[in-house]
DOPABA-925671 format. One record per residue: x, y, z of N, C-alpha, C, CB in turn; residue in three letters. Coordinates in pm, whole numbers, padded with zeros to 5 digits, always signed. Glycine has a CB too. Example, Ala and Ser with C-alpha at 12.3 -4.5 7.8 and 13.67 -1.06 7.14 Angstrom:
<pts>
+01319-00569+00780+01230-00450+00780+01320-00330+00780+01131-00447+00905ALA/+01285-00225+00708+01367-00106+00714+01290+00003+00787+01408-00060+00572SER/
</pts>
This chain:
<pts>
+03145-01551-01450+03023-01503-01513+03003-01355-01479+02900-01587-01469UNK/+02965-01262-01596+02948-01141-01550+02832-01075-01605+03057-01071-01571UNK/+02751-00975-01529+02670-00903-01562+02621-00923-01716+02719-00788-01528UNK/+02753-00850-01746+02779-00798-01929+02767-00956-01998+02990-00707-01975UNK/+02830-01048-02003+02792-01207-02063+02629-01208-02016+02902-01363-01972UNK/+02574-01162-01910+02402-01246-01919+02323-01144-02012+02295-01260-01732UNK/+02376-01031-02042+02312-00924-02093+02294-00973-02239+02391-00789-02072UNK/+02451-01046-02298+02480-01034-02447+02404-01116-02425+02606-01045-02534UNK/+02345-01277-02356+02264-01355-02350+02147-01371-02402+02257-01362-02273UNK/+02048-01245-02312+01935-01208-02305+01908-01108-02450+01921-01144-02163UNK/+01986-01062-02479+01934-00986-02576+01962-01107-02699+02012-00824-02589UNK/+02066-01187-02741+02073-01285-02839+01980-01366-02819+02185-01349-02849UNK/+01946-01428-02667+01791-01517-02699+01695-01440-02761+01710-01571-02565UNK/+01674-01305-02714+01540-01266-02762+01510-01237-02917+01508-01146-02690UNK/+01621-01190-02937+01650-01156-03121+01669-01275-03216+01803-01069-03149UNK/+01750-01404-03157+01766-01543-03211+01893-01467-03307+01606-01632-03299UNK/+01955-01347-03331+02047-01298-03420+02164-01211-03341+01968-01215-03526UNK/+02261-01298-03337+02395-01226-03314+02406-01040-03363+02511-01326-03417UNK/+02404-01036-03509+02409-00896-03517+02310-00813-03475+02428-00864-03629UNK/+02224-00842-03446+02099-00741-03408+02099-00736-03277+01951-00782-03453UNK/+02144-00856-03195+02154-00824-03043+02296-00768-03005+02125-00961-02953UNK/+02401-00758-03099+02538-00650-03125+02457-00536-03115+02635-00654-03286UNK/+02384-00493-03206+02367-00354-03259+02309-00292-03122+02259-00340-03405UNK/+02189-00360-03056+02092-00288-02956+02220-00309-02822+01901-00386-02929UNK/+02299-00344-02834+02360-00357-02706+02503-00269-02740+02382-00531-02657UNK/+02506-00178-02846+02632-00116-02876+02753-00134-02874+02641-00049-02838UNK/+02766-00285-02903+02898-00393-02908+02948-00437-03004+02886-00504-02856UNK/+03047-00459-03084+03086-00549-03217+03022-00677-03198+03252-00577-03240UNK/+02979-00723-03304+02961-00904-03276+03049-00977-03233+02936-00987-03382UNK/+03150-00936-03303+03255-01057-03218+03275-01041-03055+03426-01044-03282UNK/+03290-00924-03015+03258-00885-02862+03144-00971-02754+03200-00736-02876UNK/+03066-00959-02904+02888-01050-02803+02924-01187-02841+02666-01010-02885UNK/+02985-01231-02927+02994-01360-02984+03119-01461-02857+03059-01331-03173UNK/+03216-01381-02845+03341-01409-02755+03287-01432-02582+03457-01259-02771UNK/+03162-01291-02560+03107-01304-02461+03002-01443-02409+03056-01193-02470UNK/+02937-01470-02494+02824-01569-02509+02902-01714-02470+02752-01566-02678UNK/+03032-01688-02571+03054-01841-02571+03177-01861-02465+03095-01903-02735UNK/+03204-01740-02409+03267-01760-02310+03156-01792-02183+03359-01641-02297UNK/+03019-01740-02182+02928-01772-02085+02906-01955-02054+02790-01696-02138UNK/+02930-01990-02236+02894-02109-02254+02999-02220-02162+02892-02124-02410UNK/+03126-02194-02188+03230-02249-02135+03196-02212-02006+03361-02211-02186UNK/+03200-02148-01912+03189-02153-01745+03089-02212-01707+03182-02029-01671UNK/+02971-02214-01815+02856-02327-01724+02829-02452-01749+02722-02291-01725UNK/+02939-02477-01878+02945-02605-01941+02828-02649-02014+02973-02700-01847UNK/+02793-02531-02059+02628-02586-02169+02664-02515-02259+02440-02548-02125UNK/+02569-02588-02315+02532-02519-02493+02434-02466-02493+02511-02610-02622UNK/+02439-02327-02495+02306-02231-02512+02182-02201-02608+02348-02131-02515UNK/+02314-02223-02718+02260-02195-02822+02292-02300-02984+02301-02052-02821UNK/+02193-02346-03079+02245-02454-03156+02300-02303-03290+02094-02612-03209UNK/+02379-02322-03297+02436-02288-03419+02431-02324-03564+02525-02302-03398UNK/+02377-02250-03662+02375-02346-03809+02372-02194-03918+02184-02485-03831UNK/+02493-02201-03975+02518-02116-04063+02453-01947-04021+02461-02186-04194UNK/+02337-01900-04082+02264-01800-04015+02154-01821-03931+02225-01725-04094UNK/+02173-01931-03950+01998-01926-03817+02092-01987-03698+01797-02084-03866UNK/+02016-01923-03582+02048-01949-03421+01929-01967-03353+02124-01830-03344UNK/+01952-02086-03330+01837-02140-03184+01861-02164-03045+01781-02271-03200UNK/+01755-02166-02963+01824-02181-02845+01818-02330-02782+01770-02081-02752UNK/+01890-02419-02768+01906-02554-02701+01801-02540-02604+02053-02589-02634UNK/+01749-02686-02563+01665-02694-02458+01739-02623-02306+01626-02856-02449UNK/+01839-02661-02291+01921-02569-02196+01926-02449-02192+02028-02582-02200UNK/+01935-02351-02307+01919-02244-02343+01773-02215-02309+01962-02231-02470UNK/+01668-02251-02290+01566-02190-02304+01518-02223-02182+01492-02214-02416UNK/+01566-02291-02135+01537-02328-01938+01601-02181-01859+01672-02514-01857UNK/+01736-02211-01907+01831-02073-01866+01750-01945-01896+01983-02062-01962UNK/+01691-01900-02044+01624-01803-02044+01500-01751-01953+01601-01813-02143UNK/+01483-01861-01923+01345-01867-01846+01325-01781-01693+01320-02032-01815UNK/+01487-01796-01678+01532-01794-01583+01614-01702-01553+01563-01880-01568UNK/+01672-01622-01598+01772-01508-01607+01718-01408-01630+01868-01514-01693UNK/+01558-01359-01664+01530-01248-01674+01562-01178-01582+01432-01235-01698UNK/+01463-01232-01468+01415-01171-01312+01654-01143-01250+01262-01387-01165UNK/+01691-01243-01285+01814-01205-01235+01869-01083-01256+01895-01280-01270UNK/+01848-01085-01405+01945-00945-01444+01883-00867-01412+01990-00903-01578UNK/+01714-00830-01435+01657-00742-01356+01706-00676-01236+01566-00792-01329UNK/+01725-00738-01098+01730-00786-00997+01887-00701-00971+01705-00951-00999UNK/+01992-00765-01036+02125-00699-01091+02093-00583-01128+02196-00765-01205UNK/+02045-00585-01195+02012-00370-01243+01980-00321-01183+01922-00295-01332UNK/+01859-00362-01043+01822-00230-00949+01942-00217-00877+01688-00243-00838UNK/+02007-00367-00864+02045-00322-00746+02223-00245-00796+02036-00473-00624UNK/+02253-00221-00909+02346-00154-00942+02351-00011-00911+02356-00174-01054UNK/+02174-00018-01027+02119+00169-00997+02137+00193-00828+01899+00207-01045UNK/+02055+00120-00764+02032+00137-00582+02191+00228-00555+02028-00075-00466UNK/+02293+00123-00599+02391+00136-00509+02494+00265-00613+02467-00040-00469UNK/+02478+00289-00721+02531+00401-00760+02458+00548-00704+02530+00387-00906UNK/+02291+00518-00673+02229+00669-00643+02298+00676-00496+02027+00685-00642UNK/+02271+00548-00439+02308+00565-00260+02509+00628-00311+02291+00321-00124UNK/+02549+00608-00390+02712+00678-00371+02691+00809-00416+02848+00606-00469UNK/+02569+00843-00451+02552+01013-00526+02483+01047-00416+02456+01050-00693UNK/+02427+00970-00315+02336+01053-00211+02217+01046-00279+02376+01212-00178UNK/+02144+01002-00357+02041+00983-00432+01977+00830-00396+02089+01006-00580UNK/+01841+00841-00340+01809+00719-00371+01643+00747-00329+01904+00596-00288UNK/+01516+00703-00429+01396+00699-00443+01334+00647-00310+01368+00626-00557UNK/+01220+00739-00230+01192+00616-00128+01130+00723-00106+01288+00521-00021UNK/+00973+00646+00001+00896+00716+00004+00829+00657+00103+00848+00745-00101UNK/+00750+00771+00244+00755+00723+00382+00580+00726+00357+00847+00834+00524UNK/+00506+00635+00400+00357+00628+00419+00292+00580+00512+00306+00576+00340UNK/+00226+00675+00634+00186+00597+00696+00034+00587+00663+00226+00621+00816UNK/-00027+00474+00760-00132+00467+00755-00228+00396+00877-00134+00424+00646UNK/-00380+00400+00841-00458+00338+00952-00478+00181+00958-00590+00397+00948UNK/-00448+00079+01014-00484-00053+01045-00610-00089+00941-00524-00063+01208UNK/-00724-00026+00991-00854-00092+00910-00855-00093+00779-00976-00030+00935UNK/-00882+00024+00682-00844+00029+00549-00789-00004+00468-00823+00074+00527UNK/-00640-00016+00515-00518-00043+00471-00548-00183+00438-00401-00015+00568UNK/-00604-00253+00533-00564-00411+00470-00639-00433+00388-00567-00536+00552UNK/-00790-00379+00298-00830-00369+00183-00730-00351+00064-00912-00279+00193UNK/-00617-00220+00102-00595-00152-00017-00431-00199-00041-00630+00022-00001UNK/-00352-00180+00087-00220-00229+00035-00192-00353-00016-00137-00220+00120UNK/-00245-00496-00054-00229-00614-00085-00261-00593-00224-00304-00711-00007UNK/-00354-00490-00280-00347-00469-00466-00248-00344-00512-00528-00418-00540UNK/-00243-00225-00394-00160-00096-00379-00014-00130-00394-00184-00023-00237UNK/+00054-00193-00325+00236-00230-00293+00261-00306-00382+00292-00309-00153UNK/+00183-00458-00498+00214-00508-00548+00267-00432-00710+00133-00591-00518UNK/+00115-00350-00692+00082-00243-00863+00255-00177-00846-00106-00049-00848UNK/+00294-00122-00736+00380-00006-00754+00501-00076-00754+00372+00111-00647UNK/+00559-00150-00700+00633-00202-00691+00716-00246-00840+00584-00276-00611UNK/+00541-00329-00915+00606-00356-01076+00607-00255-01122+00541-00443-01181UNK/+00580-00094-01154+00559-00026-01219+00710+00066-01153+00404+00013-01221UNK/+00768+00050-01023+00847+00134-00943+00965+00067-00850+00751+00205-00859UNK/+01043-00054-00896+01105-00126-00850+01217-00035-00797+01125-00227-00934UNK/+01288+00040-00840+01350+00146-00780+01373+00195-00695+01338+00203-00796UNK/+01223+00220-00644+01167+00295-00494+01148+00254-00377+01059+00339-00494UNK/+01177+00271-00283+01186+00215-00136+01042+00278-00107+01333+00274-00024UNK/+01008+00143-00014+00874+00177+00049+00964+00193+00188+00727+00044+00040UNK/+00889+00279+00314+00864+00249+00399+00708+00295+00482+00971+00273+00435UNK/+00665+00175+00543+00502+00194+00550+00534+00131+00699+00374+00096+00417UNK/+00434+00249+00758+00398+00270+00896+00242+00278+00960+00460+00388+00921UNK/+00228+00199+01024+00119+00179+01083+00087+00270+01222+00121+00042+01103UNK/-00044+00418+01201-00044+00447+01292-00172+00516+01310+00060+00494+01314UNK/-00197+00539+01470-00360+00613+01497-00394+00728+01390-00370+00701+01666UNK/-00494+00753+01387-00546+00923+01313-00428+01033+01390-00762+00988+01380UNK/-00431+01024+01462-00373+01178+01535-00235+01168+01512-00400+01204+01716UNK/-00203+01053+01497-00038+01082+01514-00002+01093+01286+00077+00870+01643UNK/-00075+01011+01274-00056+01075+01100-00089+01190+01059-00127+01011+00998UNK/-00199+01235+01120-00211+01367+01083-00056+01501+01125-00362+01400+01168UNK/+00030+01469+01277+00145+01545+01309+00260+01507+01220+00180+01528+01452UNK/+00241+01367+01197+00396+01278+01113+00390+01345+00946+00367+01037+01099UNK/+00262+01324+00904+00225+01464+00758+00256+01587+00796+00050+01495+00706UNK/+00222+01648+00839+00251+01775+00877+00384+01827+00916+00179+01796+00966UNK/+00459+01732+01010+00626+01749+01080+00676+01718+00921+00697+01601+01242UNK/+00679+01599+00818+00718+01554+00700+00780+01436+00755+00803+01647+00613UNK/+00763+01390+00829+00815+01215+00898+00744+01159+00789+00751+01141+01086UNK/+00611+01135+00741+00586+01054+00624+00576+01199+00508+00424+00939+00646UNK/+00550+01095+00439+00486+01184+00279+00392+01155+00224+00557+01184+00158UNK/+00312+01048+00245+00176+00985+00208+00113+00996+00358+00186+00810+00139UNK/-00017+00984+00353-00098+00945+00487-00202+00838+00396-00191+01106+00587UNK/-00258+00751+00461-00396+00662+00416-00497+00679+00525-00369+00489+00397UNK/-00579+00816+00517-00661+00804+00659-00758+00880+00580-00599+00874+00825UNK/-00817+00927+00695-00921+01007+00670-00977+01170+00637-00959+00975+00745UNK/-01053+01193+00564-01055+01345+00546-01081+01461+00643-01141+01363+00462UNK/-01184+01323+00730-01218+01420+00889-01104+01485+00938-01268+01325+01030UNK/-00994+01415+00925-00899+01466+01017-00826+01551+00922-00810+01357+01094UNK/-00844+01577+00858-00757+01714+00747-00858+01840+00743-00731+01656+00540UNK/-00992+01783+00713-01066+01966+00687-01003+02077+00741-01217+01997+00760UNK/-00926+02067+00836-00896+02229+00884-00753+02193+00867-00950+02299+01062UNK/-00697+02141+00773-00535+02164+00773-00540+02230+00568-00413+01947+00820UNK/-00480+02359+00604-00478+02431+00469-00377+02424+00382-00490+02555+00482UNK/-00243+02274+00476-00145+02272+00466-00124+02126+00348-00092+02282+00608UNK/-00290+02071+00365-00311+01944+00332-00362+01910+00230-00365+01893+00402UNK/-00301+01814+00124-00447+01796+00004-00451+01639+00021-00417+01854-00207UNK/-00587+01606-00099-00614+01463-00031-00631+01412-00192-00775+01442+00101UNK/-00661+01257-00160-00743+01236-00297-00845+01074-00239-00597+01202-00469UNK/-01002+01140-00257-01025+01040-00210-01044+00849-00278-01120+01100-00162UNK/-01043+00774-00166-01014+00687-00268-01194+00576-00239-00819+00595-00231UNK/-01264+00581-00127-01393+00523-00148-01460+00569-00029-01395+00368-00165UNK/-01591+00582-00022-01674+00627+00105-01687+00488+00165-01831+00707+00074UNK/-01673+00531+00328-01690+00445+00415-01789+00492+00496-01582+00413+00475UNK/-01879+00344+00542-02045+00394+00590-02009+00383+00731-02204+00281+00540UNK/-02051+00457+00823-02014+00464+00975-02118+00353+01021-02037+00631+01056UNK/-02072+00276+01168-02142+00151+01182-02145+00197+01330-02070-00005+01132UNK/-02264+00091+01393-02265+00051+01522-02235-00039+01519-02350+00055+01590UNK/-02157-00082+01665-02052-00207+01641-02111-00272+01803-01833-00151+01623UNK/-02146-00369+01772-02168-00465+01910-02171-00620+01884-02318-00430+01984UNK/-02162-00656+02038-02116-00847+02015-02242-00900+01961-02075-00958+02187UNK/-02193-00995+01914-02342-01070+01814-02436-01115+01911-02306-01228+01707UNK/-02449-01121+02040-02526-01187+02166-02645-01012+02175-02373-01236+02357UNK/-02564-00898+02139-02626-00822+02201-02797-00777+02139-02525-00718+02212UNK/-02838-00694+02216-03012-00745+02180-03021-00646+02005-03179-00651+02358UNK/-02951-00544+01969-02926-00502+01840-02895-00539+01791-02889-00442+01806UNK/-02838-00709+01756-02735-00746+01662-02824-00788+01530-02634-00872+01724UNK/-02881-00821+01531-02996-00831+01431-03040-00766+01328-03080-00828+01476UNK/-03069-00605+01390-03086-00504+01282-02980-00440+01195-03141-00406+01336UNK/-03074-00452+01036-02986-00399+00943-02943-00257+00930-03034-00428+00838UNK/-03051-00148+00999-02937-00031+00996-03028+00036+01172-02943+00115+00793UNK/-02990+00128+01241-02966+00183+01321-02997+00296+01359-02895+00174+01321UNK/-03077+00345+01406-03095+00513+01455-03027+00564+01624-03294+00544+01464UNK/-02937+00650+01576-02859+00668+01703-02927+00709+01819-02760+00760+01687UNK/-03051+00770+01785-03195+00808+01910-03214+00666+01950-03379+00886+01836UNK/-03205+00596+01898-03270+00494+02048-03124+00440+02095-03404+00320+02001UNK/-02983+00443+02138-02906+00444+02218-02881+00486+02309-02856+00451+02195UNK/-02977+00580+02379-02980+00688+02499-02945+00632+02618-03115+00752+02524UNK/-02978+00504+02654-02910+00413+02753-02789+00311+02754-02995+00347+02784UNK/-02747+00299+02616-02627+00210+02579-02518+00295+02682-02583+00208+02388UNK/-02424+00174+02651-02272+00243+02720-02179+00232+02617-02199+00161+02863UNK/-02113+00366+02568-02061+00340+02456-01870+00344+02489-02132+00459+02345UNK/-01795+00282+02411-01653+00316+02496-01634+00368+02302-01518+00137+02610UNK/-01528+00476+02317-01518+00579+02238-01374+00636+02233-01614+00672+02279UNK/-01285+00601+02101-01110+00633+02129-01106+00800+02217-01002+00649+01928UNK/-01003+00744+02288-00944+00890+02363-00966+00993+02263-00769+00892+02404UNK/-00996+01121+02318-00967+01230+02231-00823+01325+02217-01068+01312+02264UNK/-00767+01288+02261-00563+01322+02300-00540+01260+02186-00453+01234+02462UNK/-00617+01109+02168-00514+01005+02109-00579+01055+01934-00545+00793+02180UNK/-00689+01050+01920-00732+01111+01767-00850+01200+01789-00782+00986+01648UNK/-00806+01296+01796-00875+01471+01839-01011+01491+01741-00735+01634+01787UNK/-00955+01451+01607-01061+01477+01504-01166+01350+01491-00987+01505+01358UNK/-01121+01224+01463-01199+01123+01505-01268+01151+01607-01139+01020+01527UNK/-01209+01192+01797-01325+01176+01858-01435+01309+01827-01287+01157+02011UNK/-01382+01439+01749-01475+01528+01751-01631+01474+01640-01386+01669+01702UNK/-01571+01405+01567-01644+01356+01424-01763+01232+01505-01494+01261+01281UNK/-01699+01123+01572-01790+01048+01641-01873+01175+01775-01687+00901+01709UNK/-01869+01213+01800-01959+01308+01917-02035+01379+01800-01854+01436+02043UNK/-02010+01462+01719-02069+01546+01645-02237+01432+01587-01934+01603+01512UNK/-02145+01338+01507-02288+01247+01493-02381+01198+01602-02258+01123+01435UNK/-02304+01251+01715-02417+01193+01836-02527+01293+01853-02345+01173+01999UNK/-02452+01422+01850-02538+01561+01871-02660+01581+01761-02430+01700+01854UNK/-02557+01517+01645-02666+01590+01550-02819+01477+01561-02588+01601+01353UNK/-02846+01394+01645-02960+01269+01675-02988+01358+01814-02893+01064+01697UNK/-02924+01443+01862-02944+01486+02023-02943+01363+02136-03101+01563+02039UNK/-02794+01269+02072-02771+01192+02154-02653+01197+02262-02770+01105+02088UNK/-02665+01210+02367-02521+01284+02428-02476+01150+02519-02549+01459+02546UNK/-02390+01078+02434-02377+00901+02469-02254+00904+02635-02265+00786+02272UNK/-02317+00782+02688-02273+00740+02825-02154+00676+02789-02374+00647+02911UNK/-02045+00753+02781-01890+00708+02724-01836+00650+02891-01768+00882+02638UNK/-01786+00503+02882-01746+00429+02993-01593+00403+02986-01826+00301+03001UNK/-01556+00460+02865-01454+00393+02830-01353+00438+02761-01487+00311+02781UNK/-01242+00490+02763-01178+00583+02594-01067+00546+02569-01154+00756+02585UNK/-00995+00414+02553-00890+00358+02534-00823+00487+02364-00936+00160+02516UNK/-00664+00447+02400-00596+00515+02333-00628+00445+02208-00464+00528+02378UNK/-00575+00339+02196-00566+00264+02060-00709+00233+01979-00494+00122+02089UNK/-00762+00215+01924-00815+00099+01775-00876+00009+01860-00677+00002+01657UNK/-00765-00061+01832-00758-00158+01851-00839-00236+02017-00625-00156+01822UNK/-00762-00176+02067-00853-00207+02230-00982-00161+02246-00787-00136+02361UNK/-01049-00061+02165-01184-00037+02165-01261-00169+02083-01207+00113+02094UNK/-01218-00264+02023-01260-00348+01978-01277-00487+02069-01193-00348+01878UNK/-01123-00454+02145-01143-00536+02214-01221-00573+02331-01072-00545+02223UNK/-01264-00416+02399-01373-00399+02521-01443-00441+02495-01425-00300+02571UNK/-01527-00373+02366-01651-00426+02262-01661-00576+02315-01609-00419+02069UNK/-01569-00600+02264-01568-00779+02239-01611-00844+02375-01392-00850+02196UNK/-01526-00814+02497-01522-00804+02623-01694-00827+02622-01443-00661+02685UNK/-01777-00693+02581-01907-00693+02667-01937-00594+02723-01916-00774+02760UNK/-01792-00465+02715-01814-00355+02827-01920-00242+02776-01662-00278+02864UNK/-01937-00241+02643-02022-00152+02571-02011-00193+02399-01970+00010+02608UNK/-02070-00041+02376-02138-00038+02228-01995+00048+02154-02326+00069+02220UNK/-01977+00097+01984-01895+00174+01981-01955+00203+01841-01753+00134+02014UNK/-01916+00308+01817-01936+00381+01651-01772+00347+01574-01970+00610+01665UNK/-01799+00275+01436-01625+00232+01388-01698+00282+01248-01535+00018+01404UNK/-01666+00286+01132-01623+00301+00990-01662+00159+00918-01454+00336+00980UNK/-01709+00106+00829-01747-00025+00844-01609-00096+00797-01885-00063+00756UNK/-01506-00050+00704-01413-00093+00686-01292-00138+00806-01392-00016+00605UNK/-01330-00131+00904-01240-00174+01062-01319-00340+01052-01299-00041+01264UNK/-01422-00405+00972-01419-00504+01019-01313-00628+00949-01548-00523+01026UNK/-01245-00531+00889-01165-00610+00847-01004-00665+00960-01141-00533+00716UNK/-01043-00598+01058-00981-00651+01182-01052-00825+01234-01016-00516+01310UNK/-01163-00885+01186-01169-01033+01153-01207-01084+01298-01017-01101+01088UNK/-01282-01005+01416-01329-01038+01562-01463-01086+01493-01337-00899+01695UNK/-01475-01204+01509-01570-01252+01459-01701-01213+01529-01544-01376+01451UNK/-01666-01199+01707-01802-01204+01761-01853-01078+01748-01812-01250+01901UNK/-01794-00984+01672-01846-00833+01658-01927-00802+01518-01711-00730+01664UNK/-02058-00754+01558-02150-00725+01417-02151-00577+01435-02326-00798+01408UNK/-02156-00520+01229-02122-00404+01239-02273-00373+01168-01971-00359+01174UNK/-02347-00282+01197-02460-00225+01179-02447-00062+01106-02525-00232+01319UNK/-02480-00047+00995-02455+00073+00948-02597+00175+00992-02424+00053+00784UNK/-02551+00273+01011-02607+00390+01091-02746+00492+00971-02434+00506+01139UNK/-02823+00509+01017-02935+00575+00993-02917+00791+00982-03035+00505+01132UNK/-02870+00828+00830-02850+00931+00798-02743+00948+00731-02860+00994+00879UNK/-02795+01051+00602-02659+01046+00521-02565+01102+00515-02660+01052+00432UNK/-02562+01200+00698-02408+01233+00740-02326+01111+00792-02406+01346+00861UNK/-02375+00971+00859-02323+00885+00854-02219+00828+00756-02399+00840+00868UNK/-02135+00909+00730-02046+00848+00607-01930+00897+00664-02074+00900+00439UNK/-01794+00835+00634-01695+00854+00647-01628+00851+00512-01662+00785+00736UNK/-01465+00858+00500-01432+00812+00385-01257+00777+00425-01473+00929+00258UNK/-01206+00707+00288-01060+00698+00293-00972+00750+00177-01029+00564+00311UNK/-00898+00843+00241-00818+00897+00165-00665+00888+00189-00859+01012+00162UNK/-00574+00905+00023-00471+00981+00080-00400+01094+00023-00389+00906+00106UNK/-00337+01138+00151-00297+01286+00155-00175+01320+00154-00340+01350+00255UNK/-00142+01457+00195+00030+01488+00111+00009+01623+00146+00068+01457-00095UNK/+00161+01661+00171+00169+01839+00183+00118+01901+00047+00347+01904+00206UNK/+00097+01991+00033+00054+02106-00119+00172+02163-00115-00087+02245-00113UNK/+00316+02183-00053+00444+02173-00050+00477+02078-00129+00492+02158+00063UNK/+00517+01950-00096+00567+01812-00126+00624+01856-00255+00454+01683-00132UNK/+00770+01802-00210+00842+01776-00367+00912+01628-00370+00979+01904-00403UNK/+00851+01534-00325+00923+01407-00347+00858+01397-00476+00905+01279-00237UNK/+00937+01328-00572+00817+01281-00706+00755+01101-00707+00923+01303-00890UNK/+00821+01075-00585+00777+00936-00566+00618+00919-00524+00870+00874-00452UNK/+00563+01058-00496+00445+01078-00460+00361+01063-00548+00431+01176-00411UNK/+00402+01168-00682+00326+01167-00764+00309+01033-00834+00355+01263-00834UNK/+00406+00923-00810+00436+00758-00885+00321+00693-00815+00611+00660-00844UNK/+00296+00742-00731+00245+00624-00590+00080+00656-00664+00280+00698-00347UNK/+00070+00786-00671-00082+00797-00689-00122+00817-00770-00144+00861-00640UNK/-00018+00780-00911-00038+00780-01026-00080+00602-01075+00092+00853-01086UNK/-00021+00504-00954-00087+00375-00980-00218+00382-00950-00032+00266-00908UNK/-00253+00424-00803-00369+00415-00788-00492+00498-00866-00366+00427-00675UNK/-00475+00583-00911-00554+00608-01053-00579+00522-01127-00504+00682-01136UNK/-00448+00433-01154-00481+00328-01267-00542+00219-01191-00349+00274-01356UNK/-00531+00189-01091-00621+00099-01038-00803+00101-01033-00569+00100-00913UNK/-00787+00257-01005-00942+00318-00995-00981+00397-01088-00970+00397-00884UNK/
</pts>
């Protein structure tokens, strides 16, 4: 069985006519005709019922059709794949991104592109603010999915945003705030807040302090774990309070309530970004779905 026999296949099921699926496939009929029924003989079926000029497809035939699209498909990338990889050519495109957001957006994002960009190699990386902002910048990725805070002062950077995110107070559901629907950062003056390292995301921690100042709250930080992730988990712990993005509750700690914050600098957002350099064109594919999504 070869490639070329499922091809003459697919195009004769779809046409139901020998010469017309000749013509679009730039073959003599007898070529597609010799092919077909040589397909027929190796799988021991009858594909197709034969009767003077009309051609149908046998119940076998139309199980098989059913079924051979996605194959030959499947066969074609991976022909193209392996002829660009012998030219040194091959589509692919590096993205990292932040934990919280991401799991909103890549489960409708990777599926859209994928059908529209089967071609293209993903590779997607999961990482803090600070280190996507150097991995964009060095060109280790070519997409980022983060935030704008952390670009304003890069002239190197463009963005596109994709939804505003409301900044939250985040504490265990036991604690005596868990109740209220939104938050004024003036009455936290005695909380203990644990707050990501500033080494680990420079602009994040400048962006969370800045909203403290601008309440003239200058918060009792106990705590400044590197990761995300472990600031959630102290939280959780009991050790303090924390300021997150409300979209981090999609990290799923149940005993943590997120309280959105009082002022309409309280906003964050999610974007993504790219050198104003950049010449991959897989870039422009990527965020040409998500347009069509939004």
């Amino acid at each position: 069985m070869t490639i070329e026999q499922l091809r003459y296949f697919l195009a004769a099921a779809e046409s139901l006519n020998f010469s017309e699926a000749a013509r679009k496939l730039y073959v003599t009929q007898p070529t597609l005709s010799y092919g077909i029924s040589s397909l027929e003989d190796q799988l021991q079926l009858k594909l197709f019922e034969r009767g003077g000029r009309s051609l149908a497809l046998t119940p076998a035939g139309k199980v098989f059709l059913e079924n051979i699209r996605d194959v030959i498909r499947d066969v074609e990338i991976a022909i193209d794949k392996a002829k660009k990889i012998e030219h040194n050519f091959l589509p692919s495109l590096a993205i990292g991104f932040l934990g919280s957001p991401i799991k909103i957006y890549f489960p409708v994002w990777i599926p859209a592109f994928f059908k529209q960009h089967p071609e293209i190699d993903l590779n997607l990386m999961q990482m803090e603010m600070g280190n996507l902002h150097s991995a964009l910048e060095e060109g280790t990725i070519d997409l980022a999915c983060t935030r704008s805070v952390d670009l304003i002062d890069s002239k190197w950077a463009v963005w596109q945003k994709i939804c505003d995110d409301p900044m939250c107070l985040v504490v265990r559901s036991d604690h005596h705030l868990a109740s209220c629907t939104k938050v004024d950062l003036r009455t936290l003056r005695d909380e203990h807040f644990i707050i990501v390292d500033e080494k680990a995301s420079p602009s994040w921690h400048k962006y969370i302090m800045q909203l403290c100042k601008n309440r003239g709250l200058d918060p009792i930080v106990v705590n400044s774990p590197v990761h995300m992730e472990t600031v959630y988990t102290l939280v959780d712990a009991g050790m303090g309070i924390t300021l997150m993005a409300k979209s981090a509750k999609n990290y799923n700690i149940k005993s943590l309530v997120f309280i959105e914050l009082e002022g309409d600098d309280a906003m964050s957002d999610v974007v993504v970004a790219w050198q104003k350099n950049a010449s991959n064109p897989a870039i422009l594919a990527f965020l040409d779905v998500i347009k069509d999504l939004y």
